[in-house]
N, C-alpha and C positions, 0 to 999 in steps of 0.2 A: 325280638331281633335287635340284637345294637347296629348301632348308625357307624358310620364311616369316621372314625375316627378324627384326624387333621386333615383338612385341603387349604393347602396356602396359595397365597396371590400366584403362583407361577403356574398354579392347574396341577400340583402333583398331590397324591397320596403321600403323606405318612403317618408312621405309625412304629409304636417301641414295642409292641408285640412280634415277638420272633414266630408263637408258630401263626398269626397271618402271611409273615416277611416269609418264613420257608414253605407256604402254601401257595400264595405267589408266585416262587422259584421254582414249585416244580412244574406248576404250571404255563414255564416258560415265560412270566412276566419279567421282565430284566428289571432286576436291581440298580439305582441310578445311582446312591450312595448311602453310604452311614455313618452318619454323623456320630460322634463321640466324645464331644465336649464336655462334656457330663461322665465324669469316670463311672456313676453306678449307671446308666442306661443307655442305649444307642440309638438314636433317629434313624429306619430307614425309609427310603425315597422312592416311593416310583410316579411313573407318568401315569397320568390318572387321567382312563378314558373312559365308555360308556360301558365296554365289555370288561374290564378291570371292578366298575358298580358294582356287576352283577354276578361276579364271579365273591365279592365281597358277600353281596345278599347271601349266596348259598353255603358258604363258608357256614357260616353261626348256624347250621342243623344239619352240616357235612360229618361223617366216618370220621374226617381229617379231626374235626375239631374235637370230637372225642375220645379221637387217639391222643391229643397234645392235652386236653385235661387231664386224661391218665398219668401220663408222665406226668405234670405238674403235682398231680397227688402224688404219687410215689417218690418224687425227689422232695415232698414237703414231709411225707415219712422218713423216709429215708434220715433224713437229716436233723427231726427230731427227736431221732433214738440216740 
């Protein structure tokens, strides 16, 4: 199981993985911002509570998660053809 990626001094989650960030979103965790300083990756932010943890924990052996590996294979084909 991976750990929780960033928690900074303010108590929030982040994280430059988009599909956690749109795993999150669908499940109504409100997006706080996204950072973009960095032209090749985007920070985003949320509040980082105790049911946000654990919606984390089951993420990494979630459906969701190996729908977004999928994709990740097929645009990493995709693109080396």
């Amino acid at each position: 199981m991976k750990k929780i990626e960033y928690i900074n001094q303010d108590n929030l989650f982040e994280t430059q993985d988009m599909a956690i960030c749109a795993y999150l979103m669908s499940l109504d965790f409100p997006l706080l911002s996204i950072d973009n300083t960095n032209p090749k990756r985007c920070l985003f932010s949320f509040h980082r509570t105790e049911v946000l943890d654990m919606t984390l924990d089951t993420f990494w052996t979630s459906q969701e998660k190996k729908f977004f590996d999928h994709i990740k294979t097929l645009k990493t084909r995709i693109y080396q053809s």
